[in-house]
C-alpha positions in Angstrom: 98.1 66.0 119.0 98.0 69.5 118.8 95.7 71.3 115.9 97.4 74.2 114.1 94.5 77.5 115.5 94.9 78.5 111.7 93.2 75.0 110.3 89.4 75.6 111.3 89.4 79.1 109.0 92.2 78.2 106.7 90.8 78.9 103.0 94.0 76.8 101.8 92.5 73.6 103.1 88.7 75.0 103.4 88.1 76.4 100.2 91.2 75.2 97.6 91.8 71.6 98.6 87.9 70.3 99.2 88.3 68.2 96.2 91.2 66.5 96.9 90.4 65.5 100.5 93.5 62.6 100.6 96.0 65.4 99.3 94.8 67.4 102.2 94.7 65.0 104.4 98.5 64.7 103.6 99.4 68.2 104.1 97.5 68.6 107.2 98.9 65.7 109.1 102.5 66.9 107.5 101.8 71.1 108.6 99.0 71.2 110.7 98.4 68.6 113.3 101.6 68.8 116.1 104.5 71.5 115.3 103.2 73.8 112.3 106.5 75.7 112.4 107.3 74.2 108.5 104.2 75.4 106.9 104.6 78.6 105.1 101.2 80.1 105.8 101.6 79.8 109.6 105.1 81.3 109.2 103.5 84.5 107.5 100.6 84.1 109.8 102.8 84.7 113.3 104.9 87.4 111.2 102.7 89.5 110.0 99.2 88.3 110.5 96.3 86.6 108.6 95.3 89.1 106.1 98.8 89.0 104.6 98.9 85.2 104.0 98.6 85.3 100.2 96.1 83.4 98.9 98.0 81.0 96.7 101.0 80.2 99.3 101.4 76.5 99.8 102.2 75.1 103.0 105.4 73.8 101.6 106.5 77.3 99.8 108.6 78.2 102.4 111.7 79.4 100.4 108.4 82.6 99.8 108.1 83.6 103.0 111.1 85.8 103.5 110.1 87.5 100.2 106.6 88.0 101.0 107.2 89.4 104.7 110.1 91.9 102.9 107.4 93.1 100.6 105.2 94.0 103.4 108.0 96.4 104.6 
């Protein structure tokens, strides 16, 4: 199964999720491990880069993404 090359520096799952390890267990095996295309952050990640992944997207928020990558111009 194929890993998401986001996951190993992802602060999502690295730094907001570390204590609620079955939750993001959930979400990775949902967005991150085999097609990542419906997580939000990767979406904005291929789009416009890392740095303008915004800290408090969700994987699920992807009704955001459109408004976030307008905003970037």
């Amino acid at each position: 199964m194929a890993e998401c090359e986001c996951l190993p520096n992802c602060p999502f799952f690295n730094d907001r999720m570390s204590g609620l390890p079955s939750t993001a267990q959930m979400l990775k095996d949902k967005y991150c491990l085999g097609d990542c295309s419906g997580c939000a952050r990767h979406q904005v990640f291929l789009a416009a880069g890392s740095a303008n992944v915004p800290a408090d997207l969700f994987p699920g928020e992807t009704a955001r993404v459109a408004g976030i990558l307008a905003s970037l111009g």
